[in-house]
C-alpha positions in Angstrom: 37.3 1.9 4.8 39.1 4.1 7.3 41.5 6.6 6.9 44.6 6.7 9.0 47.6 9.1 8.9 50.6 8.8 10.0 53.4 11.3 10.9 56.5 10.0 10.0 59.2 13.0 9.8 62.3 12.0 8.1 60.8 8.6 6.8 62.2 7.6 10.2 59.3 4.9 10.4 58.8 3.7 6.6 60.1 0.0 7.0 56.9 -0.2 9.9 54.4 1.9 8.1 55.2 -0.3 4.7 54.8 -3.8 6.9 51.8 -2.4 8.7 50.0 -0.9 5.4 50.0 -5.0 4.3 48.6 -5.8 7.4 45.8 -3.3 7.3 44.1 -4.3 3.7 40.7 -2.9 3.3 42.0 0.5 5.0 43.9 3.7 3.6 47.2 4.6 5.2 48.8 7.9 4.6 52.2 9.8 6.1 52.7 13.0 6.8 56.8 14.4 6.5 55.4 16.8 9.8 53.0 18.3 11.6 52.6 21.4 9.6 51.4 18.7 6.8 49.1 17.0 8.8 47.7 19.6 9.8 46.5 21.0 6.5 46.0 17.2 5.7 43.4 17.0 8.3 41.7 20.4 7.1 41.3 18.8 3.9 39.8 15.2 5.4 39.4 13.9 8.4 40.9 10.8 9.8 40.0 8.0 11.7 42.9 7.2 13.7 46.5 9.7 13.4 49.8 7.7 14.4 52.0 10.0 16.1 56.1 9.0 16.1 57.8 7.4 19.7 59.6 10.9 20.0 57.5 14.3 19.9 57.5 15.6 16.9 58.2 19.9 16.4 54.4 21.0 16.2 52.6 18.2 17.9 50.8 20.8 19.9 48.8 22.4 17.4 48.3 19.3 15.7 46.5 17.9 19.0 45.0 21.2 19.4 43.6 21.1 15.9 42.5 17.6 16.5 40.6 18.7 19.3 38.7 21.2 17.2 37.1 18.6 15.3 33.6 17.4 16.4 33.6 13.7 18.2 37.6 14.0 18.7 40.1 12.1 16.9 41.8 9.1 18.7 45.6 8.8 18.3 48.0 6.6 18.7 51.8 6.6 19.2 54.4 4.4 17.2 56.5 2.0 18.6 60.3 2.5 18.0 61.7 1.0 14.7 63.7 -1.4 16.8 61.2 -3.1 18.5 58.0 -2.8 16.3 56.1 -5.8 16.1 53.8 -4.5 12.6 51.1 -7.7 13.5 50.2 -6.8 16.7 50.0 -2.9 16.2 48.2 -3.6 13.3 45.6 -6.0 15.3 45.9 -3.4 17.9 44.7 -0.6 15.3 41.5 -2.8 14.2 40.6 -2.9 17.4 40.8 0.8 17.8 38.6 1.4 14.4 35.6 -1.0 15.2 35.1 0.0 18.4 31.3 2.5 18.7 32.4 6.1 17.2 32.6 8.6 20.2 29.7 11.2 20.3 30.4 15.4 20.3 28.8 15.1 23.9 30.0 14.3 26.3 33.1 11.9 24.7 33.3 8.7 26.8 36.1 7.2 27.6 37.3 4.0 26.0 38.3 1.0 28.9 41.8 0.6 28.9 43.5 -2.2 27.3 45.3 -4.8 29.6 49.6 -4.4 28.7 51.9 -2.5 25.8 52.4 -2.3 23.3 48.0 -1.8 23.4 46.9 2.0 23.5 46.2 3.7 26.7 42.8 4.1 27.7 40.8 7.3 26.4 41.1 10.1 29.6 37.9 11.2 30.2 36.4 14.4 29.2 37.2 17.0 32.1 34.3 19.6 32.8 34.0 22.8 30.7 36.4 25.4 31.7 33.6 27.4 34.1 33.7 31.5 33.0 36.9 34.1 32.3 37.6 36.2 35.2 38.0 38.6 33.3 34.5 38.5 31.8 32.4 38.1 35.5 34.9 41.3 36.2 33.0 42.8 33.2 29.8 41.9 33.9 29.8 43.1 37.8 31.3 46.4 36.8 28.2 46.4 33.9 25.9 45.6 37.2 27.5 48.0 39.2 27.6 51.2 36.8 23.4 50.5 36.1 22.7 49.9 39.6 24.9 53.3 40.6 23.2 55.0 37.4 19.8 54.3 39.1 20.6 55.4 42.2 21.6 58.5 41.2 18.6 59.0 39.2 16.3 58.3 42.4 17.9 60.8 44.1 17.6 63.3 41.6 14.0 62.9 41.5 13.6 62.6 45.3 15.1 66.3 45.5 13.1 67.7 42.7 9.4 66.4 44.3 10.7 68.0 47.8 11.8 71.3 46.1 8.5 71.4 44.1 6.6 71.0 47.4 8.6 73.5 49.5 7.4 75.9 46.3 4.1 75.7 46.8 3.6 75.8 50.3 3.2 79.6 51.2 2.8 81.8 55.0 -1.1 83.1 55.0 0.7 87.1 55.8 3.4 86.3 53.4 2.6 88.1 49.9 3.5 85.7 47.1 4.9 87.8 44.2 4.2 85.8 40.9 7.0 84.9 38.4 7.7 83.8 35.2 6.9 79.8 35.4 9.7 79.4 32.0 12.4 81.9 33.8 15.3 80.0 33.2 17.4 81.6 35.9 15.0 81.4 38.4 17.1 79.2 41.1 13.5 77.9 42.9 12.6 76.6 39.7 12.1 72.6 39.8 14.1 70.4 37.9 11.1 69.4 35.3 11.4 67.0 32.2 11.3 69.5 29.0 10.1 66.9 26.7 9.6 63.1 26.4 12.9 62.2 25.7 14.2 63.2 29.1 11.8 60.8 30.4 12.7 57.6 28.4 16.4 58.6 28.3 17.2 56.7 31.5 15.2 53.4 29.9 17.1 53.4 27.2 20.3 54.0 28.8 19.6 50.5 31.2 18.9 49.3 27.6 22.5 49.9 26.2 23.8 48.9 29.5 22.7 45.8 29.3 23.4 45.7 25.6 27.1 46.4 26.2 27.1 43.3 28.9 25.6 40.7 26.5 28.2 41.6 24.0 30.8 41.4 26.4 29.9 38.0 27.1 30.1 37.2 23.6 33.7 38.8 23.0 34.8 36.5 25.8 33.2 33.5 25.0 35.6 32.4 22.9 38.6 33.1 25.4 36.7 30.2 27.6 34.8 28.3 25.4 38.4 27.1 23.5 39.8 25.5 26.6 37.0 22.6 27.2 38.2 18.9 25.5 37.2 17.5 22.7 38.1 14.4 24.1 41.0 13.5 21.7 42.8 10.1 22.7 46.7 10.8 23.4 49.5 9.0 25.3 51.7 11.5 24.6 52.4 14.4 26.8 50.4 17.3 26.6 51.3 20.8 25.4 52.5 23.4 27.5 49.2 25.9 28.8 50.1 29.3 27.3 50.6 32.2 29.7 47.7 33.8 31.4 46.3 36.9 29.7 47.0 40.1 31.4 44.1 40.9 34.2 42.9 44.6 33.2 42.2 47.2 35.3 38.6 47.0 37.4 36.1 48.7 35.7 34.5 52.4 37.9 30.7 52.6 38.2 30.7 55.0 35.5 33.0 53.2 33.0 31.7 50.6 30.6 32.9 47.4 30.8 36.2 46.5 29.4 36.9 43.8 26.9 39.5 42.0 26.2 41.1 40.9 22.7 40.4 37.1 21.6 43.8 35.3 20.7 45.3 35.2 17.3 44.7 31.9 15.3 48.5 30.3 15.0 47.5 28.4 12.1 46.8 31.6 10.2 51.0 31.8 9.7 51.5 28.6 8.6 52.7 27.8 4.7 50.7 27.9 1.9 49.7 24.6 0.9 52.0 21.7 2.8 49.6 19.1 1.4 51.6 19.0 -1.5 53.8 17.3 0.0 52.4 14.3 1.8 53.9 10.6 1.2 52.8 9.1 -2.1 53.2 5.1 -3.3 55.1 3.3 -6.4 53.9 0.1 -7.6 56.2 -1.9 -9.4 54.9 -4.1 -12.2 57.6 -6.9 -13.2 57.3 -10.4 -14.6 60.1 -11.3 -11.7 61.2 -10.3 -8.2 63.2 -6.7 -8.2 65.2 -5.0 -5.4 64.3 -1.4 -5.0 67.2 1.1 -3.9 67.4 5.1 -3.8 71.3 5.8 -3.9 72.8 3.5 -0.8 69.3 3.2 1.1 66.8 -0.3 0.2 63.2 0.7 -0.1 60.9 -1.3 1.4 58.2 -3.3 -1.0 55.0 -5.2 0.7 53.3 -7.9 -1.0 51.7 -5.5 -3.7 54.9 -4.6 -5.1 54.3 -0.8 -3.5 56.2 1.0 -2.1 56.0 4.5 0.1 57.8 7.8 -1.2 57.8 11.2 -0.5 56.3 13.2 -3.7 59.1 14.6 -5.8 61.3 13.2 -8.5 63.1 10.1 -7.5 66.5 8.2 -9.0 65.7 4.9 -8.3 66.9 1.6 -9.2 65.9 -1.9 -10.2 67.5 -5.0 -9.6 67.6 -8.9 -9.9 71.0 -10.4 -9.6 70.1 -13.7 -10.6 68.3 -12.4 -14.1 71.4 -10.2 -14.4 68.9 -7.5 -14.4 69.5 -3.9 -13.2 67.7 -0.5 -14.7 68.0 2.9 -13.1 64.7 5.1 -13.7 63.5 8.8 -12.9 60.1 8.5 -11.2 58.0 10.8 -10.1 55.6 10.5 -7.2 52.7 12.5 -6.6 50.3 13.0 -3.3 48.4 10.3 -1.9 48.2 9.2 -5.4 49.7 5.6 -6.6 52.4 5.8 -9.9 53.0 2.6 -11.4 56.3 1.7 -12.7 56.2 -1.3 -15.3 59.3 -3.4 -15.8 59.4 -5.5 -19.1 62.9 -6.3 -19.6 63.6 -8.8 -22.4 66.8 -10.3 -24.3 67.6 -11.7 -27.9 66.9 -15.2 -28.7 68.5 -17.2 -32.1 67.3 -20.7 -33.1 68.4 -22.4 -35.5 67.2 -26.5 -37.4 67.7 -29.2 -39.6 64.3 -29.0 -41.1 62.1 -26.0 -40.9 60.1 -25.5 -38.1 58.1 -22.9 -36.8 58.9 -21.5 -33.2 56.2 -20.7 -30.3 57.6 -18.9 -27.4 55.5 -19.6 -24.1 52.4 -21.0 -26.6 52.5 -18.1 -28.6 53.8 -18.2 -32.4 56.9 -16.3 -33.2 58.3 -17.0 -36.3 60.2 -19.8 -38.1 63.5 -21.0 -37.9 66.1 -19.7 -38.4 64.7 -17.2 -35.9 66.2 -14.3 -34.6 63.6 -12.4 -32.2 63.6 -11.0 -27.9 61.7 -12.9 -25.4 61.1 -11.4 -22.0 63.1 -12.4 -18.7 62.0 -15.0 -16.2 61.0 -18.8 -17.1 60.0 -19.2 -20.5 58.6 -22.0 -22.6 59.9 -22.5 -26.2 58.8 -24.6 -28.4 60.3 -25.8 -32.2 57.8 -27.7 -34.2 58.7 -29.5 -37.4 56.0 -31.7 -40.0 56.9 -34.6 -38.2 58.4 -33.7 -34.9 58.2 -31.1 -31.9 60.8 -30.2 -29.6 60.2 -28.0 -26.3 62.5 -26.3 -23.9 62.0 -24.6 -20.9 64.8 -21.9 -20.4 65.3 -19.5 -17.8 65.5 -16.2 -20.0 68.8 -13.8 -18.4 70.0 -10.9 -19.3 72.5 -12.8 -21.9 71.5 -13.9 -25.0 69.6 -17.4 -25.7 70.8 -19.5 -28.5 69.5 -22.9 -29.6 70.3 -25.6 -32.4 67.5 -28.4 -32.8 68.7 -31.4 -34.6 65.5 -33.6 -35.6 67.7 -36.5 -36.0 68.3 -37.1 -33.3 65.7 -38.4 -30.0 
């Protein structure tokens, strides 16, 4: 069974969604008041299929964004107007869509395109991965740069200590070499000379941390360009506005490590605590005979099952059947995606009377003996009058107003 949702804001498409949830039997069709809820609906569970209204929506971009965060992608679909919505078709339309092969993480392939409307659009294909930030390749050739300078300079240094060390100990034969302390430390001949084994490793470790810093550069920016490759979600509406570019910062010098820049705040983080609560919900009606539903001066829709789609809160509804002379106004309360059955048993009073006593059966079922005074519910009813030596049987059709009878056995 799949799971489709729906976002109908202002119940703007109920009478469709109601037709269309008949048409889809063996599937689960749920609404969504906007797409704040569906969002948080989707956290939740994941659909098969989300139904998106004719006219954008506020929020549809983060819900397609948050649809394309889902592994394998989410195909959606957009509702026709109310005016012209043929429920059959989109609802053969939408089997189609479910039983064709589920799309792979991987890359998503796009679906052939269907041959005229009201049929979806064809999947677009998956574009290529968005290739790396500028502002990380910045980072990592000003990472290159600073350890390649850094070497350099430590060649150099070396180079001039060996030629000072040699110029020390070459010496004129007539020249008389006055010895000096070899640990003098202001002796300005004295070669530059590692002190211990730390000066000798320090620039190992240094191309170490260098390249240290780099790798977690390119994980800080990973997710800067990592975000903006397609899930391959299916749309035919049009796509978001791009957010503005981040600011480029300054080149890095050869000495300066490389600069990183801050990932983007989640927007989801701000939305409302717990919207789920409140997602469409159904009433199921349980009568002996045909009711109108109505909610003040608006009809509510009822399909085959007796169900009907509300959003969760208290409701004043009422119940009607002009020809029964029935009419009842109830409080319900509708919760979630959860079903709250309404049972309607309405009844009137029923008096027969006989010349002989008789016991009475109302539809096959005893109910007492004449002279009877009792309630029999509304709709077509059988009543029978039995006697010692006779039976008489009526078939009424059981109104608000009372039922009386008089059975004379004397007569045919």
């Amino acid at each position: 069974m799949a799971l489709i949702l729906a976002i109908n804001p202002g119940n703007s498409h109920s009478p469709t969604l109601a037709r269309l949830a008949r048409e889809l039997k063996g599937h689960e069709l749920i609404g969504a008041d906007s797409c704040a809820i569906a969002i948080t609906a989707i956290r939740k569970r994941v659909p098969d299929l989300v139904l998106l209204p004719d006219t954008s929506p506020r929020g549809e971009a983060e819900l397609l964004a948050q649809l394309r965060a889902v592994p394998g992608g989410v195909t959606t679909r957009k509702l026709p107007p109310v005016q012209s919505a043929d429920p059959v078709a989109l609802a053969k339309e939408i089997r189609a869509i479910l039983t064709r092969e589920p799309k792979v993480a991987a890359p998503p392939v796009a679906a052939p395109p269907v041959a005229a409307p009201p049929v979806a659009a064809p999947l677009p294909a998956p574009t290529a991965p968005a290739g790396p930030s500028p502002h990380l390749i910045a980072a990592a050739n000003a990472a290159i740069s600073w350890i390649h300078t850094r070497r350099t300079q430590w060649a150099a240094e070396a180079a001039a200590s060996i030629a000072r060390t040699e110029l020390n100990d070459r010496h004129e034969p007539n020249e008389p070499h006055e010895p000096h302390d070899p640990h003098d430390p202001h002796d300005p001949d004295e070669p530059d000379r590692p002190s211990s084994p730390m000066a000798v490793w320090l620039p190992r470790v240094a191309v170490v941390a260098a390249l240290i810093g780099a790798a977690a550069a390119v994980v800080s920016f990973w997710p800067v360009t990592g975000g903006n490759a397609t899930n391959g979600v299916a749309t035919v509406s049009t796509p978001a506005e791009a957010p503005p570019p981040a600011e480029t910062p300054p080149a890095a010098g050869p000495s300066d490590p490389p600069a990183l820049v801050p990932a983007p705040a989640d927007p989801a983080l701000g939305a409302k605590p717990d919207p789920v609560q409140i997602v469409s919900g159904w009433i199921a009606v349980s009568a002996p005979f045909d009711v109108a539903i109505t909610s003040g001066n608006a009809a509510i829709p009822v399909d085959e099952k007796g169900r009907a789609m509300l959003e969760p809160g208290k409701h004043r509804l009422r119940f009607q059947n002009r020809e029964l002379g029935y009419d009842e106004t109830r409080t319900v309360e509708v919760r979630p995606t959860a079903t709250t059955t309404v049972n309607l048993l309405a009844d009137t009073t029923i008096g027969i009377t006989a010349t002989e006593p008789a016991e009475v059966l109302i539809d096959g079922a005893p109910a007492g003996v004449t002279p009877f005074e009792g309630r029999m519910l509304l709709g077509t009813r059988t009543v029978t009058v039995r006697s010692a030596g006779s039976e008489r049987q009526f078939t009424i059709e059981a109104t608000m107003k009372p039922v009386r009878l008089e059975v004379d056995f004397s007569k045919p």
